[in-house]
C-alpha positions as CSV (number, residue, x, y, z in Angstrom):
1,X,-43.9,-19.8,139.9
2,X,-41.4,-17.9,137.5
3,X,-39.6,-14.8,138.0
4,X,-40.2,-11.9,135.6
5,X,-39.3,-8.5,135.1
6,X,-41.2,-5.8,133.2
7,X,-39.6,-2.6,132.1
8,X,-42.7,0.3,131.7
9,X,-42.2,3.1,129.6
10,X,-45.1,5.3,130.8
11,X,-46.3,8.9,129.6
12,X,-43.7,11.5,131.3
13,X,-47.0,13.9,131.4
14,X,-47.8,11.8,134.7
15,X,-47.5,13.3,137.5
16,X,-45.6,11.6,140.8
17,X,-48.9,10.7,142.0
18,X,-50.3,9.3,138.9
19,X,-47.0,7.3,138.3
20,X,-47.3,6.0,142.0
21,X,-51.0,5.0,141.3
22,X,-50.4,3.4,137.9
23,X,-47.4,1.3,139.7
24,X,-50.0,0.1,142.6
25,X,-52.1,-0.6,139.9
26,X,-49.7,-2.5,138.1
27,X,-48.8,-4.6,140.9
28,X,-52.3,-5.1,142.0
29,X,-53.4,-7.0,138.9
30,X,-50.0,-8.9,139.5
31,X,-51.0,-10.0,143.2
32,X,-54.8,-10.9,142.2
33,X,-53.2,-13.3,139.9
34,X,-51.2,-15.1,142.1
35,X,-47.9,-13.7,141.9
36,X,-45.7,-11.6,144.4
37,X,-43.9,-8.1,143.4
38,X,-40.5,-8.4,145.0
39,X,-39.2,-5.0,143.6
40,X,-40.3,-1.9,142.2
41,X,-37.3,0.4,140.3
42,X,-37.8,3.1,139.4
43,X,-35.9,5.0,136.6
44,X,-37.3,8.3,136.3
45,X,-37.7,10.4,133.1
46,X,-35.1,9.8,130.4
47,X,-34.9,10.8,126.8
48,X,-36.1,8.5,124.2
49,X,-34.1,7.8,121.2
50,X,-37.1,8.0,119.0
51,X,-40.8,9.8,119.5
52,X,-43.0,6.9,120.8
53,X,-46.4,9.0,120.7
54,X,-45.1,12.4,119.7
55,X,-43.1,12.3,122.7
56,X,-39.5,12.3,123.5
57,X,-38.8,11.7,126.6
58,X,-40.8,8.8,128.9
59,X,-40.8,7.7,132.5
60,X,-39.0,4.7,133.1
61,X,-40.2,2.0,136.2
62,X,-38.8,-1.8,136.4
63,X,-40.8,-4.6,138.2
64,X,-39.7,-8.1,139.2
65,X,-41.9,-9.8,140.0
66,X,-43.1,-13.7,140.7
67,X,-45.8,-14.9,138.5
68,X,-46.9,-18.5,136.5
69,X,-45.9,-18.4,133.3
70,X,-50.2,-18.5,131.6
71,X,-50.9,-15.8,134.1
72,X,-48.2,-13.2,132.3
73,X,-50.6,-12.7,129.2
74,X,-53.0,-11.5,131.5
75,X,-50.8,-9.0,132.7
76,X,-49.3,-7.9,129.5
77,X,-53.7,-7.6,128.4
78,X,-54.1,-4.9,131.0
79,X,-50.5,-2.9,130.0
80,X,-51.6,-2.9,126.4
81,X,-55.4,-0.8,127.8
82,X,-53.4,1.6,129.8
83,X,-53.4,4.5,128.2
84,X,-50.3,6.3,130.1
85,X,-48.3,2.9,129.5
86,X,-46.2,3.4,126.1
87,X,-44.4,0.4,125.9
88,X,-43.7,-2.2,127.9
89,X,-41.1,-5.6,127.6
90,X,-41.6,-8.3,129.6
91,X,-38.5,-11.0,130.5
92,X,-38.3,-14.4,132.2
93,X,-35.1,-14.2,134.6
94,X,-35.2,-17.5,136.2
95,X,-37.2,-20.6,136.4
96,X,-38.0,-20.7,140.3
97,X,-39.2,-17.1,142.2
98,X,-37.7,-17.2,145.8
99,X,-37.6,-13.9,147.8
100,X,-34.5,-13.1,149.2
101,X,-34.6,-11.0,152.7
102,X,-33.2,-8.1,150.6
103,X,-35.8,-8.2,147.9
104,X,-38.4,-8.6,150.9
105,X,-37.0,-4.9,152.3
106,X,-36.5,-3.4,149.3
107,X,-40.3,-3.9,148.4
108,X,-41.7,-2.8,152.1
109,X,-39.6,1.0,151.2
């Protein structure tokens, strides 16, 4: 298992609720395929530096996550149907996913 971090630019129409579900949602597809979200940061609105979507400013959220490297496609699938996702990056951070005690409480908050 790999560890990976995804950067979401999400619709800043959303709601806290809706952000909160589309997160969980998110992080469900990642734990049905195998992996483990170890943190979930998130940025809040910020202005864009260009309209994505006739919209200038977005909602920000960072994942790291564990996760095989074939099972990443999947995830990056379901980001592309979302409608509320705008743009999303995926990055490979390290070869081996361990989770520290820290990245263990910082996921239960």
């Amino acid at each position: 298992m790999r560890k990976y971090e995804v950067l979401l630019l999400l619709s800043p129409e959303l709601s806290a609720e809706e952000k909160q579900a589309l997160v969980d949602k998110v992080s469900a597809i990642i734990q049905r395929e195998g992996g483990q979200v170890s943190l979930v940061d998130d940025w809040g609105m910020k202005e864009l530096a260009y309209p994505v979507r006739k919209q200038t400013r977005g909602i920000y959220v960072r994942l790291e996550f564990g996760l095989d490297g074939q099972k990443v496609a999947e995830l990056e699938r379901n980001l592309r149907i979302m409608e509320d996702v705008f743009r999303f990056v995926t990055v490979k951070l390290s070869d081996e996913f361990e989770v520290s005690k820290e990245e263990g409480e910082n996921e239960q908050q």
